[in-house]
N, C-alpha and C positions, 0 to 999 in steps of 0.2 A: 430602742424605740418600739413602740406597741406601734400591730398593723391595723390598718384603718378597717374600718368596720364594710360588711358588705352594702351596698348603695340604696337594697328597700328595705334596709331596718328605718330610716330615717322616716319612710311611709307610714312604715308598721306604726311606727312612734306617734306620729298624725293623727291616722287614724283611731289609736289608740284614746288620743288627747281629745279627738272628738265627741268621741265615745263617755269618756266621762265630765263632759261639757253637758251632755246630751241628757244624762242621768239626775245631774243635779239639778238642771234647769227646770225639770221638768215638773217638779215639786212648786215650782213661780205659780203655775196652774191649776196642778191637780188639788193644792190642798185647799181647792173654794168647796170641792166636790168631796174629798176623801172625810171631810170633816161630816157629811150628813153619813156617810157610810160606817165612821164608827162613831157618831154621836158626841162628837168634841165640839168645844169653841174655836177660836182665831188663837189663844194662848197656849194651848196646844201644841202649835208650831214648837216652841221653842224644845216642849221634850224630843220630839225628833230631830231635831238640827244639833240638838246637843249630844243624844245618841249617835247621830254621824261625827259627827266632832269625838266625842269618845274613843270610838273606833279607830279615827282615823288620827290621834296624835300615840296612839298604843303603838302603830305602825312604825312613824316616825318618830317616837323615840329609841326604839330599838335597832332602825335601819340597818345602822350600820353592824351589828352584828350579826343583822338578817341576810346581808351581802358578803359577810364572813365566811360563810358557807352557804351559802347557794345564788345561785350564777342569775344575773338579771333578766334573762330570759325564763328562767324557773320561778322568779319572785312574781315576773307578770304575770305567768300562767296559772298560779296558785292563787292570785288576787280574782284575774277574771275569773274565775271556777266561783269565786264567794259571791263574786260579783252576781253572776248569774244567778248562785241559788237563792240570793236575796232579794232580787230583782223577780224571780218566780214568785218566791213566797208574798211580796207586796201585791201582784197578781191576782190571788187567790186566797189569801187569810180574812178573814172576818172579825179575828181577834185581834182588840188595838195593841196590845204587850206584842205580840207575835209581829206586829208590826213593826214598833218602836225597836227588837232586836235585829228584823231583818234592815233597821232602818240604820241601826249599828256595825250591823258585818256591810253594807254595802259604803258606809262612810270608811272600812276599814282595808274592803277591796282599791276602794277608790285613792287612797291613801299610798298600797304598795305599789298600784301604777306609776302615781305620781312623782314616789321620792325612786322609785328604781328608772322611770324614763329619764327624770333631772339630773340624776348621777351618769347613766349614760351618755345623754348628751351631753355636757356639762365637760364630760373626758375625752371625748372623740370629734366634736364640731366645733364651732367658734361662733363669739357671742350672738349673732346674727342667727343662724339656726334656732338657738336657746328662745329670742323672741319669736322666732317662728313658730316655735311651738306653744308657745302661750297666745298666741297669736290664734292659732287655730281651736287653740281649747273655747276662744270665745264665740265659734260661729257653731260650735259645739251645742253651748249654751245659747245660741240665738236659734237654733233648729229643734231645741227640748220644748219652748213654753209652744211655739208653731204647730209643733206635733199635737201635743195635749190640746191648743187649743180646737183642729180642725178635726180630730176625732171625738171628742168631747161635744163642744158648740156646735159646729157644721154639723158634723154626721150622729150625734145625739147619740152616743156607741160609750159604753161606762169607760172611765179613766184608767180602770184597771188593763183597758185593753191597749191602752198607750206603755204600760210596764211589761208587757210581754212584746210587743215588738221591739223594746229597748232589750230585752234578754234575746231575742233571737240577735241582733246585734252585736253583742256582746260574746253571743259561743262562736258568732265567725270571727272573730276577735283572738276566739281563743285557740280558732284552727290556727290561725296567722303563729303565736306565739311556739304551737305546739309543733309544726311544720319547719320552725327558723330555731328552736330550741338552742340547739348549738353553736348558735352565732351572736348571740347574747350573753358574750364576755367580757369583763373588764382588764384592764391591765393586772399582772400580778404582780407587780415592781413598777417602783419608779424609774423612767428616764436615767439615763447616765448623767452625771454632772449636776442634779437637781439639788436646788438649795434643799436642806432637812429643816422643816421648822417645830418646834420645841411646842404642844399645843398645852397651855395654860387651863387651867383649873378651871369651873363653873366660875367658882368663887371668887376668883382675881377678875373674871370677863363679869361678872355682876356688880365690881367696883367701877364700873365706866358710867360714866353719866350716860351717854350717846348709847350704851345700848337698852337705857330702860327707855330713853325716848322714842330709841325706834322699836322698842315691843310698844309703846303707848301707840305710835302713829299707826300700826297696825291691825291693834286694838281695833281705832280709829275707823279705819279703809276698811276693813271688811265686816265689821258691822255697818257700815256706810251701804257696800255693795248689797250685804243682805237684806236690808231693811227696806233698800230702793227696790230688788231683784224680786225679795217675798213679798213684801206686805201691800203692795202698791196695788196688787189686782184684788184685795179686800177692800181697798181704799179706794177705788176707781170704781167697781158693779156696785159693792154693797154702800159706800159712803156715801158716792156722788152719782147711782146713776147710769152709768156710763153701759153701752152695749158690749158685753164679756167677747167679742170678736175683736172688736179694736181695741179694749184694753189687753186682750193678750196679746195684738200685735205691738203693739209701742212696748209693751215688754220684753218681747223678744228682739225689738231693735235696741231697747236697754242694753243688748248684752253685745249686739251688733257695733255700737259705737264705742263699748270698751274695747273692743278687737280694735276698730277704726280708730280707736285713741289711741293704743299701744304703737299703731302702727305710722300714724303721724307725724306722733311728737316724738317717738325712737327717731325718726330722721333727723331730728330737728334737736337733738338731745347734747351730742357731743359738738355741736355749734355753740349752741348758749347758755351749756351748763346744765346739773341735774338741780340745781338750789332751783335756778328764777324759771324751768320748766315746771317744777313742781309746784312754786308760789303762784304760779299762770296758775295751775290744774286746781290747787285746793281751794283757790278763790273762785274758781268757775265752778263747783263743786256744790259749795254755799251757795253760788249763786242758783244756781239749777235747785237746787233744794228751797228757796225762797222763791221762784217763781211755783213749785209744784204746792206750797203753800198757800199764798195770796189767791192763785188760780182765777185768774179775772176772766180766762174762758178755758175750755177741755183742748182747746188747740197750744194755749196757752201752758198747762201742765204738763205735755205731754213732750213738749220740746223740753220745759224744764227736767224731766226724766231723761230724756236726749243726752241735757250737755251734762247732768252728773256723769251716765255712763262714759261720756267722750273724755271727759277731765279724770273718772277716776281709773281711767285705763291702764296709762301710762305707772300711775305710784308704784305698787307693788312690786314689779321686775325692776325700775329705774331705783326704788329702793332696798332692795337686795345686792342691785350691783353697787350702790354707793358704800355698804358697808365697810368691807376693806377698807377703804379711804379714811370713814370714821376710826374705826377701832384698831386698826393693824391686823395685817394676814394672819398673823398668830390666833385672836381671838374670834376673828372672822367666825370659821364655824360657830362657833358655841354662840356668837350671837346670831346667826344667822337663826339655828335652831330654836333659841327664844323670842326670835320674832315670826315663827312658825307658829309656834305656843300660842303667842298672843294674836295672832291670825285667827286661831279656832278659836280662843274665848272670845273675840270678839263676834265671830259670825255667830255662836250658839249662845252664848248669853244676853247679848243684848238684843237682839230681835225678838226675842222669847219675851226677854221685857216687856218692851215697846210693846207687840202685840197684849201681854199680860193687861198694861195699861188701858191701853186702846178698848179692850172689849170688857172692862170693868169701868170706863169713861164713854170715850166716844171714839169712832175712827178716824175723828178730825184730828184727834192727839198724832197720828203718825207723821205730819210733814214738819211741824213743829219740832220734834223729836230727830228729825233727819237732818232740821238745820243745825239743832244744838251740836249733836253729834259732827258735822261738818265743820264747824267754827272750833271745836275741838282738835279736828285732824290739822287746820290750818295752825292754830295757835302751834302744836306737838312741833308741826315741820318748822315753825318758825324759832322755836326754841332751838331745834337739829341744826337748824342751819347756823345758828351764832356759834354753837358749839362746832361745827365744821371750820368755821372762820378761825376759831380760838386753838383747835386740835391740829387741825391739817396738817402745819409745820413740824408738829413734834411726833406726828403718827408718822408722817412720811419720814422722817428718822429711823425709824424703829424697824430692825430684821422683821 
């Protein structure tokens, strides 16, 4: 048996997770502003979201070899390090490319955090912790658009000054990493008695129906997330109006009620099932996206932004853990990792879109565009779910 881990890595992990909550979010904001600083449109967006996305699946596909030789306290500390120098550079660059790379290496710091915190905890705590932690990534993300807004709005102080207080954050980040270095181990063996499972080919795990649905639903959800998280504060000052204080707070409560989602309906998950939690979620999902559409008054949109973020809380970790269930332990990873895949193309490509459209139409096009996409997610899950119905018996057979 491997010994338990010391009791403030679990912190370090937190705060870690806030950290890069805080970094992405922060972009919901600043790109109303960074956009007159290097002379772009609203379409724009999507080459930096795709740059980070770049970054950040190069990370995660190699992980595990990344964790082959070097210990997961040295995978954070070398991530924060990029972290930071990229975090400087958006700071201070005047050139958009100098941008869009450092827009790359911080999608790709953000990346080695992520998959070496989730392996760690993932090994060492139980599934309860695992939501804690995504749990906290999202107050993370409710304290990014807050910052940008009251520096930027309130105190009329450039956006760039919002990226450098996220880098001084970030190097005590990396004291923490550099200070507990040695305590940021994995097991080097398995358990005694541990069943050996036999891991299956790409190729065998891409014959499952069940796992291209769940890269499509994920597809799905985080284009969903992105297009609610980015585009909304274009769609709120510049479409309709709106005073850029309070739309950037309802956006940082966006992020607030997907925390407040995860943490909900996790209670309430292994009572009624992950199928009719998630047919609740993705129908309220649409629904929220249809009221931010209709918009029969700003008080009226902005609950609709509400309950997307509250319904689309819960999918992503309640759908990762259903996996197994669908596919069998054996293919588990390999689908899990494709619907990691399909996570970034969906958050980089299709919002890139959407906005594409939006500023070559109008930026009425974006609510529209959130419910397609939404009715989308729901259809994916409903298709997942007959196949869960159909599979279950003969998955749960299977070593």
């Amino acid at each position: 048996m491997t010994s338990k881990p010391k009791p403030y890595l679990l912190w370090i992990a937190f705060l870690s997770f806030i950290a890069i909550g805080l970094q992405g979010s922060a972009l919901n904001i600043a790109w109303l502003y960074m956009q007159a600083s290097f002379d772009r449109t609203l379409e724009s967006i999507g080459i930096v979201l795709l740059a980070g996305t770049l970054g950040g699946l190069v990370v995660s596909f190699f992980s595990g070899r990344i964790l082959s030789f070097m210990t997961v306290g040295m995978m954070c500390l070398v991530a924060t390090i990029v972290e930071i120098t990229a975090l400087i550079t958006i700071s201070i660059t005047p050139n958009w490319w100098i941008f869009v790379t450092a827009s790359l290496l911080l999608g790709l710091g953000r990346s080695g955090i992520n998959v070496a915190m989730n392996t760690f905890v993932a090994e060492y705590y139980p599934t309860s912790r695992m939501n804690w932690l995504h749990a906290i990534f999202g107050f993370g993300s409710t304290v990014g658009p807050l910052l940008v807004t009251y520096l930027v709005v309130t105190l009329a102080h450039p956006w760039r000054e919002a990226y450098s207080y996220i880098a001084f954050i970030q190097i005590g980040i990396a004291c923490l990493f550099l200070f507990t270095l040695k305590d940021w181990r994995l097991s080097d063996r398995a358990d005694e008695g541990a069943e050996r499972v036999v891991r299956p080919s790409f190729k065998s795990t891409l014959s499952l129906l069940p796992v291209w649905l769940g890269v499509g639903l994920f597809v799905c959800h985080v284009a969903l997330q992105m297009c609610a998280g980015q585009l909304s504060n274009n769609l709120f000052v510049e479409g309709r109006g709106i005073d850029p204080e309070l739309a950037g707070l309802w956006i940082s409560l966006f992020w607030a009620f997907i925390t407040l989602g995860r943490l909900f309906f996790g209670s309430l998950i292994d009572r009624f099932g992950v199928a009719a939690i998630l047919r609740l979620c993705t129908l309220g999902t649409l629904l929220g996206g249809l009221l931010i559409w209709l918009n029969p008054s700003d008080a009226i949109s902005f609950l609709g932004l509400g309950l997307m973020g509250f319904t689309l809380g819960p999918v992503f970790p309640s759908s990762v853990s259903r996996t197994p269930a669908l596919v069998g332990r054996a293919h588990s990873p390999n689908a899990i990792g494709f619907q990691m895949t399909g996570a970034g193309i969906g958050g980089a490509f299709i919002p890139g879109m959407v906005a594409f459209f939006a500023d070559n139409s109008s930026l009425a096009i974006i609510p529209p565009a959130i419910c397609l996409i939404a009715f989308l997610q729901f259809l994916v899950h409903e298709f997942l779910s007959a196949q869960e119905r159909k599979q279950l018996p003969a998955v749960s057979a299977k070593p």
